[in-house]
C-alpha positions as CSV (number, residue, x, y, z in Angstrom):
1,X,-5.5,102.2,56.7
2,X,-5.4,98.6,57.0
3,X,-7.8,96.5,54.8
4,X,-8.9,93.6,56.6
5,X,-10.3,90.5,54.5
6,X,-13.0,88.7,55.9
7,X,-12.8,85.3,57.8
8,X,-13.7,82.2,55.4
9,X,-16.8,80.8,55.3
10,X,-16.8,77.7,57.4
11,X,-19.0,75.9,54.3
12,X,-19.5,71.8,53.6
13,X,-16.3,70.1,53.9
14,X,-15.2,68.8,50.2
15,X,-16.4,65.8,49.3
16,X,-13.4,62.6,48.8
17,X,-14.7,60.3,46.2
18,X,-11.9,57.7,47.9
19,X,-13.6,58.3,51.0
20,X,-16.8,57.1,49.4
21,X,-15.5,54.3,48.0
22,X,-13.9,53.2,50.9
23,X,-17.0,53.1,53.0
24,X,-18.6,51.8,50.2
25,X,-15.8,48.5,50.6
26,X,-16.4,48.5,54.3
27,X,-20.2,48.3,54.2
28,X,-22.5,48.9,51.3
29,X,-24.2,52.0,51.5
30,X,-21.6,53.3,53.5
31,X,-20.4,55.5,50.5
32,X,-24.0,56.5,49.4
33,X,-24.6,58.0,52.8
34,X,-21.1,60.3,52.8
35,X,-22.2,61.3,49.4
36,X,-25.1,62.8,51.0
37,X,-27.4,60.1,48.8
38,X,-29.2,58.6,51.8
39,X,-32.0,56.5,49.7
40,X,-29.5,54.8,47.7
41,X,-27.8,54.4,50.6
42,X,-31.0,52.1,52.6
43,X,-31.3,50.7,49.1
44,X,-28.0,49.3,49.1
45,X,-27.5,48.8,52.9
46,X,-31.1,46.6,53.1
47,X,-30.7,43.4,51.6
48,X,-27.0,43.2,53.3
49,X,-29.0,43.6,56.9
50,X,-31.8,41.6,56.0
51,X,-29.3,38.6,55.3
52,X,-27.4,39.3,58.3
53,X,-30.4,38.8,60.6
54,X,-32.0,35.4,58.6
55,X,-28.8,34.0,58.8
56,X,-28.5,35.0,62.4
57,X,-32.4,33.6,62.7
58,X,-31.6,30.4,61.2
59,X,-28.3,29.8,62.7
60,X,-29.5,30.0,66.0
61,X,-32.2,27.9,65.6
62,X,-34.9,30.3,66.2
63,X,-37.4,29.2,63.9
64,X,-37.0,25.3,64.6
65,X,-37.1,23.3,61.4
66,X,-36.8,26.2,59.0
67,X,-32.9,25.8,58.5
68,X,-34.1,21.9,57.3
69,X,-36.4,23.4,54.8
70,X,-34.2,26.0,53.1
71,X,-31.3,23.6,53.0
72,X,-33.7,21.1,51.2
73,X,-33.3,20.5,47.4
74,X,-37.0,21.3,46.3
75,X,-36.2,25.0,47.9
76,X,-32.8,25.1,46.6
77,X,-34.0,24.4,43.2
78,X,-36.7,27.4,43.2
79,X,-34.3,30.1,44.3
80,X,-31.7,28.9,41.4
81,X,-35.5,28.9,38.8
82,X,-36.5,32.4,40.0
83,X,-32.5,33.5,40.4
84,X,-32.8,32.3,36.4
85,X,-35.8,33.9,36.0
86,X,-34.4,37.5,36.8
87,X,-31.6,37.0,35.1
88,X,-33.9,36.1,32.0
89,X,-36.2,39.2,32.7
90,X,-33.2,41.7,32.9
């Protein structure tokens, strides 16, 4: 009698930490999301799209003088206070 062995489970592909760090370079959260880690994913991914769309905003002009006013020293000088502030804090 012939034995017959039974088919291999078709189970979750192996996970390639290159892979993961690859997407990671590409876009961050990229990785995250392969891993199967979605929150840190949107974590990581969010402040990358929210720049890309106020830069997008303010390039284009959409908000009218706003580019002015964050360009202006008095603004400039409060990001690099509370930029300093975090840094303090952590």
């Amino acid at each position: 009698m012939i034995e017959v062995s039974p088919a291999p489970s078709a189970g979750p592909r192996p996970y390639r930490p290159w892979l993961a760090a690859l997407l990671s370079f590409v876009f961050p959260g990229f990785g995250q999301a392969y891993a199967g880690k979605h929150g840190a994913a949107l974590i990581l991914a969010l402040p990358v799209l929210m720049l890309g769309v106020a830069a997008t905003v303010i390039l284009t002009g959409a908000l009218g003088g706003m580019r002015n006013n964050m360009l202006a020293n008095d603004f400039l000088i409060g990001v690099l206070a509370v930029n300093g502030a975090l840094l303090a804090w952590r």
